[in-house]
Residue, then its C-alpha position, 0 to 999 in steps of 0.5 A: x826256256x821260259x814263256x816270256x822267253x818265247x817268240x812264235x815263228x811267224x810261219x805259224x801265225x795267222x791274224x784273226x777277226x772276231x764277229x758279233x753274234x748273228x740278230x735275230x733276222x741275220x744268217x752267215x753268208x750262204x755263199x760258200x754252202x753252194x755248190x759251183x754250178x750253184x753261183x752266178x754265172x762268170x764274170x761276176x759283177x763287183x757287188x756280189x759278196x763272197x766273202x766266207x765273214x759276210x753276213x745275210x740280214x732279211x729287211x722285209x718282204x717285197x712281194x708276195x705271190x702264189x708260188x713264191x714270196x720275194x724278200x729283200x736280203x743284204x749281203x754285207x761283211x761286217x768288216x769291210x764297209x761300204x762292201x754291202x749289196x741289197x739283193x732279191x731273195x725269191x724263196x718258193x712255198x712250202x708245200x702247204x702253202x702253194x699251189x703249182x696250178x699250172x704246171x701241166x701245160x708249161x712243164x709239157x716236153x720236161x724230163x725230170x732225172x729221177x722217174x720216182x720223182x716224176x711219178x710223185x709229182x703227179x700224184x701229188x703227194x707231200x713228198x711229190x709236192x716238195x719236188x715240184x717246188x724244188x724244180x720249179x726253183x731249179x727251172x727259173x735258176x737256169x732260165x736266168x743263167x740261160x737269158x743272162x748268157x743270152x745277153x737279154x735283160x733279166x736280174x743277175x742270178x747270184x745263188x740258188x740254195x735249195x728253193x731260195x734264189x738270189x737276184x740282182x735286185x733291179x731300181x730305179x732312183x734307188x727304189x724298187x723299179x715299177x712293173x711296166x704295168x704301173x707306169x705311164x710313159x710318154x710316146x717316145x719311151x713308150x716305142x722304145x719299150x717295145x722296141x726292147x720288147x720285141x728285140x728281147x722276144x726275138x732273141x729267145x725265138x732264136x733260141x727256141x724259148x718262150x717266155x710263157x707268161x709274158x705281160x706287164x706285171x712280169x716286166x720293170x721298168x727301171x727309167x729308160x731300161x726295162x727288166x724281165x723277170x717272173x721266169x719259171x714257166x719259160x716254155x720250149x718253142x718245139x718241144x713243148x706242144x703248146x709252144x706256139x699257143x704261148x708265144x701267139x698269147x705273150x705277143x697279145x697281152x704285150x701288145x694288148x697293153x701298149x696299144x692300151x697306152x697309145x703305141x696303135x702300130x703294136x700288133x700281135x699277129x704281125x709280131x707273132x710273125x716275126x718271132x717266128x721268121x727268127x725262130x725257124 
């Protein structure tokens, strides 16, 4: 029988795409080199990619920090348009380019797997540096997890990989939402604020948690909703020894701030005492 003759059984056919080659700030899709426990919680929101064609393409840094930068990275298959979705890439330093400077106090009552690691950690070495910064990674990946399944208002956590996390990127007209810091509401929202603020530190008082570094510069405003981020440090109300420190210091600089802006009745002692009427 000839080739011409020949007709494929359709049982071993399959259709195929063919994809451009990767620019120069473009990788394939990291989605599927994670592990499970490494993706965002379910149910998932419908702009997460998975799709195993997508294709990741850095658009420029969003801010810059001590310990870690923040990109903007969209996550788009090239073969399904319209399906693309801008998210927040948080990437912690590289060893010589960071510095845990607090780390002592927060990681206080943490336990690390492997006591090697520990031990380098707090030599400092070049290898006990790389640890910190992979922990410091793992410990803001599962507070997300921890506060989005608590219902608080954080970024969705989509992926960790390696000392790369990926959010929800939060906006506000289509722009990357302000930090609290830099807004000037009127009297009305600003008493919904704290009323979300407040709501929002009870529900993690109940669970035994504290933010840590709680201010207006680690909070967004995205219109009438505000978004907590910045959660590496998040602190064990009990365990940590200088738990009560920090939620007494998150109650002052949160209200410090709103009665700067006019809200008077924001008073950090009487909201300290009602955080802690939750917790126990």
């Amino acid at each position: 029988m000839s080739s011409q003759d020949f007709t494929p059984d359709p049982d071993f056919t399959f259709d195929f795409q063919v994809y451009d080659d990767l620019g120069e700030h473009q990788r394939w899709s990291t989605w599927l080199d994670c592990e499970p426990l490494c993706r965002g919680p379910e149910p998932r929101p419908d702009w997460v990619v998975t799709s195993q064609g997508a294709i990741d393409t850095e658009l420029g840094i969003l801010k810059t920090g001590k310990e870690a930068d923040v990109f903007l990275l969209e996550r788009a298959d090239p073969h399904a348009p319209g399906s693309g979705v801008v998210m927040a890439a948080k990437r912690y330093r590289a060893p010589e380019h960071r510095s845990f400077h607090r780390s002592a106090s927060y990681t206080e009552g943490r336990s690390m797997k492997r006591s090697r690691d520990e031990r380098a950690v707090k030599r400092k070495s070049t290898f006990g540096r790389q640890v910190a910064a992979g922990e410091w990674a793992v410990s803001e990946w599962n507070a997300l997890k921890r506060f989005h399944e608590l219902g608080l208002p954080v970024p969705y956590p989509v992926q960790i990989d390696g000392t790369e996390l990926l959010m929800e990127w939060v906006t506000h007209d289509g722009e990357t939402a302000p930090r609290l810091a830099q807004t000037r509401p009127e009297p009305a929202l600003l008493a919904s604020y704290f009323d979300q603020l407040r709501d929002a530190m009870a529900t993690m008082a109940q669970a035994g948690l504290v933010h840590g570094d709680l201010s207006a510069y680690n909070i967004l405003a995205a219109g009438e909703r505000l978004v907590i981020i910045d959660l590496p440090q998040i602190v064990d109300l009990v365990g940590n020894i200088n738990g009560m420190d920090f939620l007494m210091r998150d109650c002052a600089n949160i209200c410090g701030w709103f009665r700067q802006k006019g809200l008077e009745s924001a008073d950090e002692h009487e909201l300290f005492g009602d955080l802690l009427a939750h917790a126990f």
